[in-house]
C-alpha positions as CSV (number, residue, x, y, z in Angstrom):
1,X,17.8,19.7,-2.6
2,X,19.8,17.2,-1.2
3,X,21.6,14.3,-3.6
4,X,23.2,11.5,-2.3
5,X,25.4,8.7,-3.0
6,X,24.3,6.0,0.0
7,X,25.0,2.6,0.8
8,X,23.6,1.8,4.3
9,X,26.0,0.4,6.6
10,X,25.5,1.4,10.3
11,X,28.1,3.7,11.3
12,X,26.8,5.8,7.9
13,X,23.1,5.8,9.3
14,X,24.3,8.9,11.3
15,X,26.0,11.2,9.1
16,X,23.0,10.5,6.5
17,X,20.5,11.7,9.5
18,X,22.6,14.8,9.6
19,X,23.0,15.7,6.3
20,X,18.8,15.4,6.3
21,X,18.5,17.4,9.6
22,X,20.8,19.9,7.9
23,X,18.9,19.9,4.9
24,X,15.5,20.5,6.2
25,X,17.0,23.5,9.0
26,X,18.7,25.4,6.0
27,X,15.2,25.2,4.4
28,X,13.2,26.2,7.3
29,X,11.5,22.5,7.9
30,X,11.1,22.2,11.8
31,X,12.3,20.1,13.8
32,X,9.8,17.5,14.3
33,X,9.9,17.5,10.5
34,X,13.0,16.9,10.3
35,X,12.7,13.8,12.1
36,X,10.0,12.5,10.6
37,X,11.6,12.3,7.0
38,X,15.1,11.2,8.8
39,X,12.9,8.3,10.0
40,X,11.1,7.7,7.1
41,X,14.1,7.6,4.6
42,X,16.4,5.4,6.9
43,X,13.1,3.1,7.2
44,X,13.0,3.0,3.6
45,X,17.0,2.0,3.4
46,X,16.2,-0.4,5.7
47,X,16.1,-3.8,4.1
48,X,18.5,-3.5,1.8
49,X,20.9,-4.1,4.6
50,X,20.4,-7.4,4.3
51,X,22.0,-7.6,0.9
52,X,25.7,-8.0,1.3
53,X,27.7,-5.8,0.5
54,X,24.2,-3.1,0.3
55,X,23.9,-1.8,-3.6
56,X,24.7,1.7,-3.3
57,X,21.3,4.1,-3.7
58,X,20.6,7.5,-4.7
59,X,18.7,9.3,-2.1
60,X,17.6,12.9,-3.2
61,X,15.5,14.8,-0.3
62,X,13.5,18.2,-1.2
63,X,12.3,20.3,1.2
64,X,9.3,22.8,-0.1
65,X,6.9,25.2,1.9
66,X,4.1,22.5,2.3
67,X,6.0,18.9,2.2
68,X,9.1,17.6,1.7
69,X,9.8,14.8,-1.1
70,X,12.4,11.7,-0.7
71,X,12.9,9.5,-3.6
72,X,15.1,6.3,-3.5
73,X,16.4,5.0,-6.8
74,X,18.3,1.4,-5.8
75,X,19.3,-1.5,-7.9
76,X,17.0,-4.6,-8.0
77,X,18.9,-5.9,-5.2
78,X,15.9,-7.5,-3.7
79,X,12.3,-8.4,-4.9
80,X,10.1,-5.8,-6.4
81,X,7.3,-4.9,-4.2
82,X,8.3,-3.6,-0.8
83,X,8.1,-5.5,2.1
84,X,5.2,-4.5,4.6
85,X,7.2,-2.9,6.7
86,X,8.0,-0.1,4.2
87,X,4.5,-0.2,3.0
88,X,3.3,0.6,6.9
89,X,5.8,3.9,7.6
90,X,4.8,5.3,4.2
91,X,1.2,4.7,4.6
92,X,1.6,6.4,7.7
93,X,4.0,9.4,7.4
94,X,3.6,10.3,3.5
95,X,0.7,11.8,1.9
96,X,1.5,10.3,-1.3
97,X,3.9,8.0,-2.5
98,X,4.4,5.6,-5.2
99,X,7.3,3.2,-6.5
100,X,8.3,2.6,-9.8
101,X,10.6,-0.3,-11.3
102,X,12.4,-0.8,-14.6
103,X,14.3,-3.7,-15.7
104,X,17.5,-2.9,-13.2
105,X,16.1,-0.6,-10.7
106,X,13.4,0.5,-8.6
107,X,12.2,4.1,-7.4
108,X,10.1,4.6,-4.5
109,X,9.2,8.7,-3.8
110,X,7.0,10.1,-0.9
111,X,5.6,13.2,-0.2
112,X,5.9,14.0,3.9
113,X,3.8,17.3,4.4
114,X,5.1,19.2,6.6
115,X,2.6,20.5,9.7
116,X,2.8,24.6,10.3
117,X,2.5,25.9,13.5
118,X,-1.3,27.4,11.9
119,X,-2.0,23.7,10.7
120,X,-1.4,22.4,14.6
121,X,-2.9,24.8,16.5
122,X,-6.0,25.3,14.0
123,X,-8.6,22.6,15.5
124,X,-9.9,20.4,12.8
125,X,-13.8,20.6,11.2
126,X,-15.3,18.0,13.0
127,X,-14.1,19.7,16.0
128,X,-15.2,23.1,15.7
129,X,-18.7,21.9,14.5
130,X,-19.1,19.3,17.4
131,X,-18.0,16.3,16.0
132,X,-15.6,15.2,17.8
């Protein structure tokens, strides 16, 4: 699991895609994978840049055989729901995901399943019986 300290200035954005790439090679995630929670998680940083200086976050990224989790624990920098933008990419990318707040901070965890080479190749039911 990676467990890090993150504050979300631009020249940072980088290494923090490269220590997620890392993450998800040493555990076998592919590539496209990779990319996907990389996107995901610096989408999710992504409006607390406008807080100046940004409250530092702790990111912790989990890579398992059939998804991998990200959860974001940040100081109530901003307002409590998330912004539509956020709401969009994990609606999209995660499988599950939730947020929850207490008085000084706010959590927000997604599940990104990760697609085997079985699961893409493997057309779907409504194929194989004519639906689509």
């Amino acid at each position: 699991m990676l467990e890090l300290q993150v504050s979300t200035h631009r020249r940072r954005v980088g290494a923090l895609r490269r220590a997620i790439l890392d993450e998800c090679e040493q555990s076998g995630a592919e590539i496209d994978h990779a990319a996907t929670v990389a996107f995901v998680t610096e989408q999710l940083l992504g409006d607390r840049e406008r807080s100046r200086p940004p409250a530092p976050a702790l990111l912790g990224v989990a890579v398992h055989a059939d998804a991998t989790t990200v959860m974001l624990r940040e100081a109530h920098t901003c307002r409590a729901e998330l912004d539509s933008q956020r709401q969009r990419v994990l609606d999209h990318y995660a499988s599950r995901w939730s947020t929850m707040y207490s008085s000084d901070e706010r959590t927000i965890w997604a599940e990104i399943p990760r697609l085997t080479l079985q699961t893409r190749a493997e057309p779907s039911r409504s194929a194989r019986s004519g639906l689509a």
